[in-house]
N, C-alpha and C positions, 0 to 999 in steps of 0.2 A: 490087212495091216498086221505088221507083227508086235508081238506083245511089246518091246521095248520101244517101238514108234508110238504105241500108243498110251502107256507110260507117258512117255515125254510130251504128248499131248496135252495128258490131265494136266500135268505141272504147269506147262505154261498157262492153260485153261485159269487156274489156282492164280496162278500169279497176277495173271491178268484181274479177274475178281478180286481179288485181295487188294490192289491198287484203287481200284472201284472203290471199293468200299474205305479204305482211307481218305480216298480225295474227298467221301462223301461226309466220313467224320470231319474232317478238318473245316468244312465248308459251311459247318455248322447248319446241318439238314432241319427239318422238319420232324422228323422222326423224334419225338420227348422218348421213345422208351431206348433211343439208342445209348450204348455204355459210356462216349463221348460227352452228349448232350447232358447227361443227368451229374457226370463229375462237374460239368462246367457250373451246375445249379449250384451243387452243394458246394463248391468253392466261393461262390458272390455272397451263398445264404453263411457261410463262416467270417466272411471279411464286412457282412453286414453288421453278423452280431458280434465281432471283435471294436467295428466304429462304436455299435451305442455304448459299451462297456471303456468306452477309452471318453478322461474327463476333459472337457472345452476348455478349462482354464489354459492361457497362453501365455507362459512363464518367460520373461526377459530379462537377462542380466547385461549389465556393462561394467568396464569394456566387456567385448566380448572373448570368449573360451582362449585360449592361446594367445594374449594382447601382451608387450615383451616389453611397450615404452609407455606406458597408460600412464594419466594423471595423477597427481595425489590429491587434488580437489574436486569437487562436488561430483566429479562424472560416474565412480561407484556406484549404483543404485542396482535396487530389481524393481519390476514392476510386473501388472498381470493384466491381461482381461479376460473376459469374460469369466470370472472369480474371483476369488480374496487370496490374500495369501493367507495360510495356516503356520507357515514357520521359516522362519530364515537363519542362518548361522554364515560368519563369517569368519574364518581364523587368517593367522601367518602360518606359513607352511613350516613353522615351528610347530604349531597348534597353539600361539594364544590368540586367547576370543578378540574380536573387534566390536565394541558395541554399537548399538546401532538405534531406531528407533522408525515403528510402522505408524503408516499415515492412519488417520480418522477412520478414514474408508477400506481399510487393509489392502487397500491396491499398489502398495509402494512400500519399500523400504532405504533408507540411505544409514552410511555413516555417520555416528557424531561427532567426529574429526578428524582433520585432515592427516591423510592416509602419511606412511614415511615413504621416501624414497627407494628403491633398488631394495624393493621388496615384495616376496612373493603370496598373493594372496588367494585363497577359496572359497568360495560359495557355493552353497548348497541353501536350494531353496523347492518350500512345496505350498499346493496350491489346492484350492476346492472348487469345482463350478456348483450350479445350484441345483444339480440332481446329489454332489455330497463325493462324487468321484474325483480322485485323488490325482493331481500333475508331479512330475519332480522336474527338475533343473538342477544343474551341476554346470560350474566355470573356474578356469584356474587362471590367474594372469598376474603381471610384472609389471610393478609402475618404472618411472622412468629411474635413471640413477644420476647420481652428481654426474660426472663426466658427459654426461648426454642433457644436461639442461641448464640454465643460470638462471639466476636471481639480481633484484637488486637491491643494496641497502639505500633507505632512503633518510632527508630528512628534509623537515624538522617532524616531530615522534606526532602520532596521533594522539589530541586532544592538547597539546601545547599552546600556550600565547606566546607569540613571537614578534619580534621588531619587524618596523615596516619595509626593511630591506632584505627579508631573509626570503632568497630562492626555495624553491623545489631543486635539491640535489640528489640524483639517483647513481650511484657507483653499483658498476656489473660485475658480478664473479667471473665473466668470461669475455672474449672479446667480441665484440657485435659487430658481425660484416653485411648480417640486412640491417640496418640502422631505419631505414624506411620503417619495416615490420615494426619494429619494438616501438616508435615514435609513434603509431598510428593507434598503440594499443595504452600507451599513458597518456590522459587529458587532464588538466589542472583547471579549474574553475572557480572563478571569486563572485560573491556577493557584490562585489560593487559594479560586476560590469564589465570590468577590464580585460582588454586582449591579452593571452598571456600566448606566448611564442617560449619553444624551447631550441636551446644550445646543446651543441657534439663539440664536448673538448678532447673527446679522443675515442677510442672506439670501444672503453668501458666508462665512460662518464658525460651526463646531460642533463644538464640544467635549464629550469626552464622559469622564467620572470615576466610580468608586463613592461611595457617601457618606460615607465615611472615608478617608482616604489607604491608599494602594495595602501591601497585607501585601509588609513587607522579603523579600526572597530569592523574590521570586516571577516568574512570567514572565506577561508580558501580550501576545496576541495581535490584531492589527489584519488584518481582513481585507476589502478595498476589491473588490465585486463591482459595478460600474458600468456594466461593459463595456453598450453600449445603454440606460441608463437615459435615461428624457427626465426632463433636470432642470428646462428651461423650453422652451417653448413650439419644436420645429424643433432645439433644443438636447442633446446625447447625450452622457452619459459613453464614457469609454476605458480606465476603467482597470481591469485584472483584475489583484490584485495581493495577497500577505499578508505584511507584517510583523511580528517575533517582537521584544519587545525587555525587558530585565531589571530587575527593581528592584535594587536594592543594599543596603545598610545604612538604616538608620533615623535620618536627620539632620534633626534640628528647631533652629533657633537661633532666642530671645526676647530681642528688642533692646526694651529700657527705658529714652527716653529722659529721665526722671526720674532713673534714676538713673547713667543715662551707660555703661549695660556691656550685653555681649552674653553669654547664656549658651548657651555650645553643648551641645546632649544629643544622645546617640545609643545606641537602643533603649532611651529612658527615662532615661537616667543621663549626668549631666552630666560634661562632660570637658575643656572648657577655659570661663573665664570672662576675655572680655577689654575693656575700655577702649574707649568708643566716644565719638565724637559727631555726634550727628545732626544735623536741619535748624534752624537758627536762628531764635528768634521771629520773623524776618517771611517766615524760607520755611520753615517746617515740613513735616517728611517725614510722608507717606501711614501713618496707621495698617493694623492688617489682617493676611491673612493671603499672603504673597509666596512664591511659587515663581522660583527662579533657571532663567534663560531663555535664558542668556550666558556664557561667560567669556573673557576675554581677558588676557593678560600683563599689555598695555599699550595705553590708545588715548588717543585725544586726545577734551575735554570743553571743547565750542564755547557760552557762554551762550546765542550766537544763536539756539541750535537748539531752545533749552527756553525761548524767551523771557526771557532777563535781559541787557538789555541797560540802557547808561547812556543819559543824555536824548541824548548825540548819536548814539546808535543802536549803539554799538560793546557789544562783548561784555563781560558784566560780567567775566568770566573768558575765556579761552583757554588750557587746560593738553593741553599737546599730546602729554604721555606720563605720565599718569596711570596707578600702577600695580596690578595683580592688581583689575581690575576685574569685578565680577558685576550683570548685569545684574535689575533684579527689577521693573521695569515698561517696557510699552512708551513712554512717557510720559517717562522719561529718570531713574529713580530705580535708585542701583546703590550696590551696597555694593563701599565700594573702597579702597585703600590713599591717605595723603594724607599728601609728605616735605615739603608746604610751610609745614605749621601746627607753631604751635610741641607740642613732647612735650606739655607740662603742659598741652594743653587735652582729649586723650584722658583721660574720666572724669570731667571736672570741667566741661569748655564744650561748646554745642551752636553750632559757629559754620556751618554747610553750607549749601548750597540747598537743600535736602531730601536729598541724601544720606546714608548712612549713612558716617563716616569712617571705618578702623583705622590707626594708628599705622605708619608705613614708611617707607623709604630708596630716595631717585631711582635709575632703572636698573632696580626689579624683581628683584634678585638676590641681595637680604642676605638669608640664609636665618634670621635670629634675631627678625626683626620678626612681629608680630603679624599683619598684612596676608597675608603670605607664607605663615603657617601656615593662615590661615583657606582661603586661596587652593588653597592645595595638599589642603585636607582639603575639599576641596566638591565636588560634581558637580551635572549640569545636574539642575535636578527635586528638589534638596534646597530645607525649606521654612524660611524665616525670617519669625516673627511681631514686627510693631514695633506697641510700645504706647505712650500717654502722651506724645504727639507735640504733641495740641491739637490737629490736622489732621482732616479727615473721613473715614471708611474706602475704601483704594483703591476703586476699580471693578473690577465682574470681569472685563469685558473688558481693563480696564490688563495687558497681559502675559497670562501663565497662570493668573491669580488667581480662578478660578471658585469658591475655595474658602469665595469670604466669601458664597456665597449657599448659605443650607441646604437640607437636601435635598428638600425640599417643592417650594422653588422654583425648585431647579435643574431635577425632573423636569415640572416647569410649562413650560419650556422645549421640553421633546420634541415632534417633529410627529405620532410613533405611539403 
């Protein structure tokens, strides 16, 4: 054999071994003293002692790291287990603080109020398990902003007493085209019992009543569970909220403008009878059933604003402090005091724009006048029915006047 044949011999010989002994490494031999086997040790024996030195607490924030449409109610929080938390901080990516407050047990921390909107928030939070080893957590996130979510205004206000015809009226900032969703998420609830069913008067307003007027002395609960509802399309409620609020006495007043008087009753039994005059044959007042929506002392009554203007455009009226006024549609019809007509047409003439007049004195403050007393014995949500007007019956949407649709057709209205 000559030298370079066997040369190439050895090489392959080599190579050959050399593959041997890789496949043997890799196969994870038997051999503890091979170079392989003893890196594989000291690699498990480093990732063992990096576990015990790493601490168990298990830090959780929400929303979570990167959240772009988050709530601004209660869903912020961190919590932990197996630990306590040792410190939490929360800013605006301004850097001001958000305060906040840890549970009993340090295992939790929330906000003390509700977050703003289309705003960006941080957290940073650390923890201890019970060997004393330290966790951190770190979350950055974006509540929702106006354009991406609505509200609604409600009434009547939490903690109020209200007449026994005042709805639940909710008006949306935005237009609601699941109507379903949002209805499924407000439930109204009375003490006495009562079915209460709600109305869609349009696709930002719902009102919702039993089919009788509300039982006197009772309490009626509003409870707005929104928080995350998609009302339309990309669009989210916010609001988690319950309002409690009271009826009062049983006041109904039947204004007859035939025969020019108001009779007031309450729980049934009449108790003052007084002198009115309503809308004039060419403006006659809204027959129907009216819920008062308003009161005021004193305001000022612009024609311009309800349309009655003369041909050179100017206001057929301008009374700029009209007093013990009640409003009873949205549409500009109020029952209200009036010192500029003569006495003797209370009872006998129907001179108004559609108002309802009572007999009073400029200022708002003679306590003997008719006006004054009606004024003073009324609260929001008491009902006044006007009849025999010639006029065609409110609208229910006119004000709170949902009353003139029966209950057939109110719950025709519902989206569930």
């Amino acid at each position: 054999m000559t030298d370079s044949k066997r040369r190439k011999g050895l090489m392959a010989a080599s190579a050959l071994l050399g593959g041997v002994l890789v496949l043997t490494a890799c196969s994870g031999g038997d051999d503890k003293s091979s170079s392989g086997s003893g890196g594989d040790s000291s690699q498990s024996q480093a990732d063992a002692a990096a576990a015990k030195k790493s601490s168990q607490a298990d830090i959780t924030i929400t929303p979570k790291d990167g959240s772009d449409s988050a709530s601004i109610n209660n869903s912020a929080a961190v919590t932990v287990s197996k630990g306590t938390l040792t410190g939490v901080t929360m800013t605006t990516a301004t850097g001001t603080a958000v305060a906040g407050t840890l549970s009993a047990d340090k295992t939790s921390w929330k906000p003390n109020a509700q977050l703003e909107r289309s705003t960006t928030y941080k957290v940073a939070a650390e923890a201890k398990d019970s060997a004393g080893l330290v966790a951190h957590e770190n979350a950055t996130f974006t509540t929702v902003s106006p354009a991406n979510s609505f509200i609604g205004t409600f009434t009547p206000e939490d903690g109020s007493t209200v007449g026994v015809g005042m709805p639940v009226s909710i008006n949306f900032d935005k237009q609601i085209t699941n109507k379903a969703a949002v209805q499924k998420g407000v439930t109204v609830t009375s003490s006495s019992g009562q079915e209460v069913a709600c109305h869609w008067f349009s696709t930002q307003r719902m009102d919702c009543r039993p089919e009788t007027y509300w039982k006197e002395n009772s309490t009626v609960t509003l409870k707005l569970a929104l928080d995350g509802v998609e009302g339309a399309s990309g669009v989210y409620g916010v609001q988690q909220k319950t309002v409690t609020f009271h009826i009062g006495r049983n006041q109904i007043s039947y204004v007859d403008a035939k025969t020019k008087e108001m009779r007031v009753t309450e729980d049934g039994k009449t108790i003052k009878t007084i002198p009115i005059s309503a809308g004039s044959p060419e403006h006659t007042t809204y027959e129907g059933i009216m819920v008062m929506s308003e009161k005021y002392k004193q305001t000022r009554m612009n024609g311009t604003t309800v349309g009655f203007t003369d041909n050179d455009g100017k206001a057929e009226y301008d009374i700029k402090d009209v007093p013990h006024a009640i409003r009873l549609t949205s549409s500009g019809t109020f029952l209200h005091g009036n010192y500029w007509g003569a006495k003797s047409i209370f009872g006998s003439v129907n001179t108004s724009h559609g108002c309802v007049g009572l007999s009073d004195t400029k200022g708002a403050n003679d306590t003997t006048t008719a006006a004054y007393w009606m004024y003073t014995h009324s609260i929001v949500g008491d009902v006044v029915v006007v009849s025999n007007t010639g006029d065609k019956t409110v609208a229910p949407d006119n004000g709170l006047n949902g009353w003139n649709m029966n209950w057939t057709q109110w719950k025709a209205g519902s989206a569930v």
